[in-house]
C-alpha positions as CSV (number, residue, x, y, z in Angstrom):
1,X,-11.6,-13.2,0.6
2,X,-13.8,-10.6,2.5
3,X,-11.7,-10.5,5.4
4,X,-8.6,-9.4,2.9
5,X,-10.1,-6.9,1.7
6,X,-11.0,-5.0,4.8
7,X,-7.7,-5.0,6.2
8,X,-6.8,-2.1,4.1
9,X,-10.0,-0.3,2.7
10,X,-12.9,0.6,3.6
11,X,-15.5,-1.4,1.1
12,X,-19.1,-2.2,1.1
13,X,-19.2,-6.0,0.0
14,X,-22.0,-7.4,-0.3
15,X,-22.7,-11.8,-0.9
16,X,-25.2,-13.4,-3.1
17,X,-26.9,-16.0,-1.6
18,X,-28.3,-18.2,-3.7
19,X,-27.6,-22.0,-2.4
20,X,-31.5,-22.5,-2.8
21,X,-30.5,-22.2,-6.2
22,X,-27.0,-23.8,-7.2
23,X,-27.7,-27.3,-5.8
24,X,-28.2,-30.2,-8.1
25,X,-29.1,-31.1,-10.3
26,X,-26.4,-29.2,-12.2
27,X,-28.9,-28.7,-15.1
28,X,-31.2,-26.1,-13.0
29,X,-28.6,-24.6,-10.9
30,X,-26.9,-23.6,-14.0
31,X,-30.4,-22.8,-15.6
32,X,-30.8,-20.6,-12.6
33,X,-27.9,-18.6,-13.0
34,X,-30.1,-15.9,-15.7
35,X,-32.5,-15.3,-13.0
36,X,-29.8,-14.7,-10.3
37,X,-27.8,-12.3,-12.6
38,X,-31.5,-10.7,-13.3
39,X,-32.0,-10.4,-9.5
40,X,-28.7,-8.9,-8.7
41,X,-28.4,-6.3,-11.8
42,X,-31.9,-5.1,-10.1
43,X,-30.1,-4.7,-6.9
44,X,-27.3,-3.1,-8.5
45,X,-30.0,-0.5,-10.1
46,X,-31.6,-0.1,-6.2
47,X,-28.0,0.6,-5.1
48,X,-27.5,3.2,-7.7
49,X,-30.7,5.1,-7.4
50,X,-30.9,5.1,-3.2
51,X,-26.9,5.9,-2.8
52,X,-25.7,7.3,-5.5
53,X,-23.5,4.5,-6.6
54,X,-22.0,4.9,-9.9
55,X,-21.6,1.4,-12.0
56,X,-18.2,2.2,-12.4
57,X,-17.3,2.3,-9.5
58,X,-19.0,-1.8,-8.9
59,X,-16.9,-4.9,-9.0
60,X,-18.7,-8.4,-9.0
61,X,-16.7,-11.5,-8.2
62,X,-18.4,-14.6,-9.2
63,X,-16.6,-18.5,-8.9
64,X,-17.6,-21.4,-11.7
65,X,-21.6,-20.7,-12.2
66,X,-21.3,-17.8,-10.3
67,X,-18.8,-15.9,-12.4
68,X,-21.8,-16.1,-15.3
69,X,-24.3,-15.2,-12.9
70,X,-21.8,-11.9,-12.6
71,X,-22.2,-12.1,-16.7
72,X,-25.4,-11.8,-16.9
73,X,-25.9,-9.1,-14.0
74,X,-23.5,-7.3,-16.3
75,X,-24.9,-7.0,-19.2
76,X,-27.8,-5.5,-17.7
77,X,-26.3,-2.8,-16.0
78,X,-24.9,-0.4,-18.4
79,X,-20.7,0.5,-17.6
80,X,-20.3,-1.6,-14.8
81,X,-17.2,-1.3,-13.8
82,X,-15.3,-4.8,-13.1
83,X,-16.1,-8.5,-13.2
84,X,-13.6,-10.9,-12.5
85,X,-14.9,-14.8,-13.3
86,X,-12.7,-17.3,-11.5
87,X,-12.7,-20.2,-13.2
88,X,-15.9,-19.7,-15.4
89,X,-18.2,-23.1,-15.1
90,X,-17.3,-24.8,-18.6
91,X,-20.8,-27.3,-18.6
92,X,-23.5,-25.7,-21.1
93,X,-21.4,-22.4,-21.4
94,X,-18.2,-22.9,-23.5
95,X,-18.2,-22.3,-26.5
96,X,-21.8,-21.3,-26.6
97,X,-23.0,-17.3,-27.9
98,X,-22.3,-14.9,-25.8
99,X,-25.4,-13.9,-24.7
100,X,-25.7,-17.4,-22.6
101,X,-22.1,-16.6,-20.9
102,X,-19.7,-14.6,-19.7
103,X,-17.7,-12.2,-22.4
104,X,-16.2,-8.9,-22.6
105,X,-18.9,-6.9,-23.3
106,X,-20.3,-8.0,-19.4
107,X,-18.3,-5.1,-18.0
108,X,-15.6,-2.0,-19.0
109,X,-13.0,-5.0,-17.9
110,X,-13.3,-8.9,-17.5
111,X,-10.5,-10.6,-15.6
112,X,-10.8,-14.5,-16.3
113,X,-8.3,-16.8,-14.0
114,X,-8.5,-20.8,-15.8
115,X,-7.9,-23.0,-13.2
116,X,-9.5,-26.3,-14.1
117,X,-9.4,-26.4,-18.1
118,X,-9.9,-30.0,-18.6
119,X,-12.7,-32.0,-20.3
120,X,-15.3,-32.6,-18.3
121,X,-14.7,-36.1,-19.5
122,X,-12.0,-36.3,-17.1
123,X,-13.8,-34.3,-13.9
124,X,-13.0,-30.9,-15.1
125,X,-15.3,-28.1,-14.5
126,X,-13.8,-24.7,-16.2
127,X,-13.9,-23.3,-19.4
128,X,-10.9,-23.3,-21.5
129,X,-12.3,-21.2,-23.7
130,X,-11.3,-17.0,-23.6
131,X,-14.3,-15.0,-22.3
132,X,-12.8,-11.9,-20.9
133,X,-10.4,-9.2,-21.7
134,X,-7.7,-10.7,-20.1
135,X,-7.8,-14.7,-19.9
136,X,-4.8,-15.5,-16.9
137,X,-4.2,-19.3,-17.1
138,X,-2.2,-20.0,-14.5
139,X,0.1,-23.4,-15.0
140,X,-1.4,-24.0,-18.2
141,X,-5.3,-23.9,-16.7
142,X,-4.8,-27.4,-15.9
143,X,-3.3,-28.9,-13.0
144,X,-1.7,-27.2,-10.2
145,X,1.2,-27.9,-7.8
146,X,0.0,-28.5,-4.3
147,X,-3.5,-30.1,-5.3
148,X,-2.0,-33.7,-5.4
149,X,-0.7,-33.2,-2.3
150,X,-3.6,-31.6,-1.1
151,X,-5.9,-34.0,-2.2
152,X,-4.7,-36.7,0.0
153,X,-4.0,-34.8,2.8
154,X,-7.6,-33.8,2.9
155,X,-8.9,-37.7,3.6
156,X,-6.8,-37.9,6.6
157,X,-7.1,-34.2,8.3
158,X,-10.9,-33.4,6.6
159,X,-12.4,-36.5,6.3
160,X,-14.2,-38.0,3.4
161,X,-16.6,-35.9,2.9
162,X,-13.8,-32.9,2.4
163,X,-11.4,-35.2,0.8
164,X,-13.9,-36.4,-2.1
165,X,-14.4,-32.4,-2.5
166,X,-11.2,-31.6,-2.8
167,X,-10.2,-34.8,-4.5
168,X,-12.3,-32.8,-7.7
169,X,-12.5,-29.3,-6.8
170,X,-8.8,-28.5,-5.8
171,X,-7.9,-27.4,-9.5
172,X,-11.2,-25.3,-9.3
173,X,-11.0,-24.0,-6.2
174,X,-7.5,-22.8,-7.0
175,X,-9.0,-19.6,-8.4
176,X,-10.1,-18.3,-5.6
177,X,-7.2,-19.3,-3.7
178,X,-4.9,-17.0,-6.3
179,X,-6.9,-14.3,-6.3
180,X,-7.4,-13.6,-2.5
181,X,-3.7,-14.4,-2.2
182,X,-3.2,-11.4,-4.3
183,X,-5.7,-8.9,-2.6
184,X,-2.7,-8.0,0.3
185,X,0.3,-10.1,-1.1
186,X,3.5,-7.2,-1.9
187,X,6.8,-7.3,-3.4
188,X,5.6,-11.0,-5.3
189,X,3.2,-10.8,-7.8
190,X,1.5,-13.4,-10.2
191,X,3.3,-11.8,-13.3
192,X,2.5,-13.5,-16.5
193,X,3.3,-13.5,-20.1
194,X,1.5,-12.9,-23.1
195,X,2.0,-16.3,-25.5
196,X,0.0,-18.1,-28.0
197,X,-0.2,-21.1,-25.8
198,X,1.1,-23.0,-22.4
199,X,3.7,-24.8,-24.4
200,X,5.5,-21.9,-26.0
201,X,5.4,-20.4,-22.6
202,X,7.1,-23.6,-20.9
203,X,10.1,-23.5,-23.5
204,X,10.3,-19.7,-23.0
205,X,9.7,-18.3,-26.2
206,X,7.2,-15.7,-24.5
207,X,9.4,-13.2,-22.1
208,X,8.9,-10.0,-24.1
209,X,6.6,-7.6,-21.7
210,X,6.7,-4.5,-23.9
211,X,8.4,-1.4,-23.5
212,X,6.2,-0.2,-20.7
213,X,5.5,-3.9,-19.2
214,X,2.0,-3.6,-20.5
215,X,2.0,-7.0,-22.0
216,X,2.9,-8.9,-19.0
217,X,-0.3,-8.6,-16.5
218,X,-0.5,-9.9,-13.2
219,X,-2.7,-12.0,-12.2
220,X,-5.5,-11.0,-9.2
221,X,-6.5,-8.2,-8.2
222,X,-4.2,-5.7,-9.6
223,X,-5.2,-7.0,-13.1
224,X,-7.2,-4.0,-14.0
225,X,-4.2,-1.7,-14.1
226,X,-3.5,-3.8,-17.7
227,X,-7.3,-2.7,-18.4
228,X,-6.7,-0.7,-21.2
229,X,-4.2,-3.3,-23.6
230,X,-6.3,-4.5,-25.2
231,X,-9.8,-3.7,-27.1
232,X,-12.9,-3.2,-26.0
233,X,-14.6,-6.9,-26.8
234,X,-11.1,-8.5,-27.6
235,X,-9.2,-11.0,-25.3
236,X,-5.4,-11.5,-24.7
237,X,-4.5,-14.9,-23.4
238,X,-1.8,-14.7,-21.0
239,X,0.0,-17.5,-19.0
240,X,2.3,-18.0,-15.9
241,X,3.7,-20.8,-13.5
242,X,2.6,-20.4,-9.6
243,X,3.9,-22.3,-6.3
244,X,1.9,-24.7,-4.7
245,X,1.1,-22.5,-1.6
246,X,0.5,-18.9,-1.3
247,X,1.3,-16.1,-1.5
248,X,2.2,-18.3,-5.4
249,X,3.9,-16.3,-7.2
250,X,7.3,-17.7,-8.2
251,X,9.4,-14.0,-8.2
């Protein structure tokens, strides 16, 4: 993802590191999440008062617990600019208060891709649940084309190891995957389709994108030029179909 993003501009990224704290057991790497997002909104505030750096101008990128680490980093940092949460970690977040989670009011716009929706009954690890102000749930959130085929192909080429990773993270991992693809992907873009749900979307009763194609967003990085349809702490749940390899979109 870095490496896409320097091809054309001129950024200052900057990782977390925390893998001394988002190992298991699950329970305290996701309890360690609030102390992360503490850590990094006081780097954020060292940024801003050594450079310059207005919060606006930020954009945090987080993946499953780390897209709630960007949550609560957020919410200490007053008008941060962006946040977009890739698949949002669904165990001891959904459907809790937004104070223990990624919401809205984390940022001036939250862009949510839903990549692994599914009970954690049944291995699933994201929320289904709508957090930001744009919720893109790509394929229904669910299951994607290419991850079967993935999945095995990783025991052969990868190893166990890899394939048993992939075997329950491909879904997951799937958000990143759409959203780098997007960073320098032209002419095909993730468009998708404000609907009510996946299965009014798959019998395409949800093709009406407004008069100015405001209520069609697309999906990635370009997502915050649909920042301003809807409300401030409000979310629009919006839905598409992808290709099981990049660059995904299915123009």
């Amino acid at each position: 993802m870095r490496d896409q993003f320097l091809i054309n501009d001129d950024l200052n990224i900057i990782f977390v590191d925390w893998k001394g704290g988002n190992n298991l057991p699950y329970t305290q790497a996701a309890s360690n999440t609030r102390v992360v997002g503490a850590e990094t909104a006081l780097f954020i505030q060292f940024l801003m008062n050594q450079t310059g750096v207005t919060p606006d101008s930020i954009h945090l990128i987080g993946h499953s617990l780390g897209a709630h680490v960007a949550g609560y980093a957020g919410e200490r940092v007053p008008k941060l600019g962006r946040i977009t949460a890739l698949d949002p970690a669904e165990l001891y977040f959904q459907y809790l208060p937004e104070t223990v989670r990624i919401d809205p009011s984390d940022a001036q716009f939250v862009d949510v891709i839903h990549s692994d929706t599914r009970s954690i009954l049944v291995l699933g690890l994201g929320m289904r649940q709508p957090c930001g102000h744009i919720d893109f749930y790509p394929n229904g959130g669910e299951t994607h084309p290419g991850c079967s085929l993935s999945r095995v192909k990783a025991f052969f080429v990868s190893g166990i190891s890899e394939g048993l990773r992939r075997l329950v993270g491909c879904n997951h991992q799937r958000a990143i995957d759409f959203f780098t693809s997007s960073i320098n992907t032209k002419n095909c873009e993730m468009v998708s389709y404000t609907c009510p749900n996946y299965d009014f979307f798959e019998k395409g009763r949800c093709t009406y994108c407004g008069e100015n194609g405001n209520l069609c967003p697309i999906m990635g990085l370009k997502a915050d030029l649909f920042k301003n349809v809807t409300k401030r702490n409000k979310s629009l749940s919006v839905y598409l179909r992808t290709r099981e390899e990049k660059p995904y979109c299915c123009e």
